[in-house]
N, C-alpha and C positions, 0 to 999 in steps of 0.2 A: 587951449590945446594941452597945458599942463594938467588941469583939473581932466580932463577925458582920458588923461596917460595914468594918471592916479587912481583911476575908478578904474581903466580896464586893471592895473597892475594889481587891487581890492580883489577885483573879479577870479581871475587866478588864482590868487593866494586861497582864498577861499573855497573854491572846485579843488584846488590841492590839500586842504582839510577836507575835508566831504570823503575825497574819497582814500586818503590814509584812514579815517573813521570807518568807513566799509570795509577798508579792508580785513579788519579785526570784526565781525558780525558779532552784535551784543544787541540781544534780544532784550529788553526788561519786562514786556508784559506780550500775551499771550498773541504769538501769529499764526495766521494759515498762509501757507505758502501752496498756491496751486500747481506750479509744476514742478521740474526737477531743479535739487540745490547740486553744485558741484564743487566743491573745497579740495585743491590741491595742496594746504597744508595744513594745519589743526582744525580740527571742528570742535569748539568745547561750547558746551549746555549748560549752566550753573542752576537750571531750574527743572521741573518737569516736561520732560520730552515727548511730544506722541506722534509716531509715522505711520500711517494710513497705507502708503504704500510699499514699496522692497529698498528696505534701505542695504546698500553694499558698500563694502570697503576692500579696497583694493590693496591694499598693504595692511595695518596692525589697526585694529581694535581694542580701544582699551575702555570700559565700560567700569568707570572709578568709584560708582555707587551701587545700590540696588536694581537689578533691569530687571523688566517684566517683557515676554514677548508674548503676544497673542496669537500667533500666526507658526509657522513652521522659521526655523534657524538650522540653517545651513552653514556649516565652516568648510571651503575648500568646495563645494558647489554650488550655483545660482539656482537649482531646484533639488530640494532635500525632499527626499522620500519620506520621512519620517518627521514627529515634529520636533526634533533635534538633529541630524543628519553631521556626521564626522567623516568629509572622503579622504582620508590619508591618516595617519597616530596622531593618537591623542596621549599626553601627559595629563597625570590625575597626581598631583603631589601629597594630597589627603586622601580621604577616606570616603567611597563611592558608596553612600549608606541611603537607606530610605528607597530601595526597587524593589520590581516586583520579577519579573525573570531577566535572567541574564543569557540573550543567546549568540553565539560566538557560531559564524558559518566558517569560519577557518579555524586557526589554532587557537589555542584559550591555554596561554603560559604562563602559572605563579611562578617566579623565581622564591618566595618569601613562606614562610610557615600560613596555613590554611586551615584555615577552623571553620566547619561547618554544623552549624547550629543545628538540631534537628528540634521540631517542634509540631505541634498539630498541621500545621501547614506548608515547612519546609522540607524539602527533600530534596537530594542528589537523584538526577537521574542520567544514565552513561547510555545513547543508541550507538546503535552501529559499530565500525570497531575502532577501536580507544584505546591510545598508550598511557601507562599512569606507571612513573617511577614507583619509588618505595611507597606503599599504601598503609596506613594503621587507620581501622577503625575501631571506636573504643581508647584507641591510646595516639598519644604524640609524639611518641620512641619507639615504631615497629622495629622490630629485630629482624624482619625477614623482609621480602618484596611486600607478603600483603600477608599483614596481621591481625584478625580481628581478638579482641578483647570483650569475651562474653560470648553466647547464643550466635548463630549463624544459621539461617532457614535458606536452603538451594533448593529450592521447587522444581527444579530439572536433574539433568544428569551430570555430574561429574567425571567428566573425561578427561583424556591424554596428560594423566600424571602418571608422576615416576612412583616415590614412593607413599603412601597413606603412613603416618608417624602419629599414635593418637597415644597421650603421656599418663592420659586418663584411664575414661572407658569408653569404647566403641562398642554404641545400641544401637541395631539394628533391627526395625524392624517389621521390614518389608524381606522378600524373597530375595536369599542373597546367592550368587552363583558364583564360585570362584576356580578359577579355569586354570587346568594346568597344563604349560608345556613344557620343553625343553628348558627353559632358562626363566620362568616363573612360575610360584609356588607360593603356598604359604606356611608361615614360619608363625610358631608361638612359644616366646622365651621366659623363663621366668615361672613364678609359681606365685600364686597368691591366694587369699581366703574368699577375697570374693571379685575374684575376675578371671572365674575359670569358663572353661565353654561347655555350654548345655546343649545335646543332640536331641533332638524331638520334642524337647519343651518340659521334660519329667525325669525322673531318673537321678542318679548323681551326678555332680557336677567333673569334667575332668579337666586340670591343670596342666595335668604334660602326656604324649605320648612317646614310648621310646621305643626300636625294634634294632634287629641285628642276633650278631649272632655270639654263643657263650659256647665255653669250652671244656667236656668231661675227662680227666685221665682214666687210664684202662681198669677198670673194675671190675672185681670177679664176684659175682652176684647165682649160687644156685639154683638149679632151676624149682622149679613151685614156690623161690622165697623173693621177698623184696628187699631193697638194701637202699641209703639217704648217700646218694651223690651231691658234691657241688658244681655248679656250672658256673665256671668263671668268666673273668674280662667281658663281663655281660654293661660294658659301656651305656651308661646313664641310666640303670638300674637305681634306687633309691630303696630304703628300707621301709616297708609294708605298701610297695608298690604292689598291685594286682598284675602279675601274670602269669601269661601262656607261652607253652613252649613247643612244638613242633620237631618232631627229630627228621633227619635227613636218612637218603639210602645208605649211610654209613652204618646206620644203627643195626646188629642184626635183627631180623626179623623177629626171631623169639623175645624180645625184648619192648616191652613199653613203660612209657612216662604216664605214670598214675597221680601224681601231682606236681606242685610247682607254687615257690613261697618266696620272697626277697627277705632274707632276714640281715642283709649287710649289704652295703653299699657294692656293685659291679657285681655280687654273689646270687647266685638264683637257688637254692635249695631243690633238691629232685628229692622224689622216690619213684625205682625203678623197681620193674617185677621181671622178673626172667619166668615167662608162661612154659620152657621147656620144651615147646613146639613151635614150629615145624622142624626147628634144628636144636640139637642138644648142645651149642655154645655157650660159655659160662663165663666169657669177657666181653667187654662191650668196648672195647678198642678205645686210644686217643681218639676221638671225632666233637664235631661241633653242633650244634643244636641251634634251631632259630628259635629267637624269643617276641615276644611284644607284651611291653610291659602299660600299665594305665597307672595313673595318679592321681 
């Protein structure tokens, strides 16, 4: 009876190794396992793994070496559409190198500096409509919302801006029509050798227009003779500007402007002829003259 008490007590001790031993799964050489394994606390592999069918993990994944998957991998779904599939954010704490496009159906947010390589095969391209803070391209310090550095080709139209500011030259050379109303116009300031504006493609070139009107005191000019008035306060007049002057119904009648010369700044030079008809007047009154002068 002793010796059957010893062997059952053998017996136990032993199914009590056996299965502490299992409990720890230590593979050493190569198994098929036909149906489903289930491990409620570690599973470790110290060798070559290979799953034939869907292996899932219900909590953390930690894949301590090289993994190869054949099949589609799914994180956060049991069927991944794609053969990597992320349903929820993904952390990327290096550097996501080596793709071929990147396409974003919701927001697509750098917080960090963006550099976009352009090359025979890469390119930016923006559908539909798109917010994009401060933009430089060409540079990585735009000054403005969106700064190109170099050449700029717009194949379409450019609309609803405020003002066109060009520091250079603005060529043009397509049909340009520019509209005037009430509260828009165009304005050209400044003068220079060769950024003046050409009318009809020939001709000389003109740098400023200026018009308004100058002012003669009472001159007494007989009649069949002519006499060199000045016309003053003739405002942005310039010296050897070209122009024209116009008299108002102030002027009498017997009286014309036979020339007109800028020999000083705001000053317009006249000569005036008193024709002696239709009225024998031989003053030409305080009055003002319109001018328009070219540059």
């Amino acid at each position: 009876m002793k010796k059957f008490s010893e062997a059952r007590a053998f017996s136990f001790l032993a199914l009590a190794l056996a299965t502490l031993f299992l409990s720890f799964v230590f593979v050493a050489y190569a198994t098929s396992i036909g149906n489903n394994v289930s491990v409620s606390g570690t599973f470790d592999a110290s060798g070559v793994s290979t799953f034939n069918g869907q292996l899932q993990a219900s909590s953390t994944a930690l894949l301590g070496a090289a993994a190869t998957f054949y099949s589609t991998v799914g994180i956060g779904t049991a069927t991944p559409a794609q053969v990597f599939s992320v349903q929820g954010n993904a952390l990327f704490s290096g550097n996501l190198t080596s793709v071929a496009n990147v396409t974003a159906t919701g927001t697509l947010n750098v917080t960090g500096l963006t550099t976009l390589g352009n090359a025979t095969g890469t390119q930016l391209t923006v559908t539909s409509n798109s917010y994009l803070s401060t933009t430089g391209i060409g540079t990585t310090s735009p000054s403005n919302f969106f700064s190109v550095h170099g050449n700029a080709l717009i194949s379409g139209n450019l609309t609803s801006v405020a003002n066109v500011t060009a520091t250079g030259t603005l060529n043009v050379t397509g049909l340009t029509t520019l509209t005037y109303a009430t509260t828009t116009s165009v304005t050209f300031t400044g003068t220079a050798s060769t950024t003046n504006l050409v009318v009809g493609g020939a001709g000389s070139n003109i740098a400023g227009i200026n018009f308004g009107f100058c002012n003669i005191p009472n001159s007494t000019i007989a009649a069949s003779t002519t006499a060199a008035v000045n016309c003053t306060s003739a405002t942005g007049v310039a010296v050897a500007d070209r122009v024209f002057v116009m008299a108002t119904t102030s002027l009498p009648t017997n009286f014309a402007v036979l020339s007109a010369s800028s020999s000083a700044a705001t000053v317009i030079s006249l000569y005036i002829a008193n024709l002696g008809h239709p009225t024998a007047v031989t003053t030409t009154g305080n009055i003002s003259l319109n001018f328009i002068s070219f540059r």
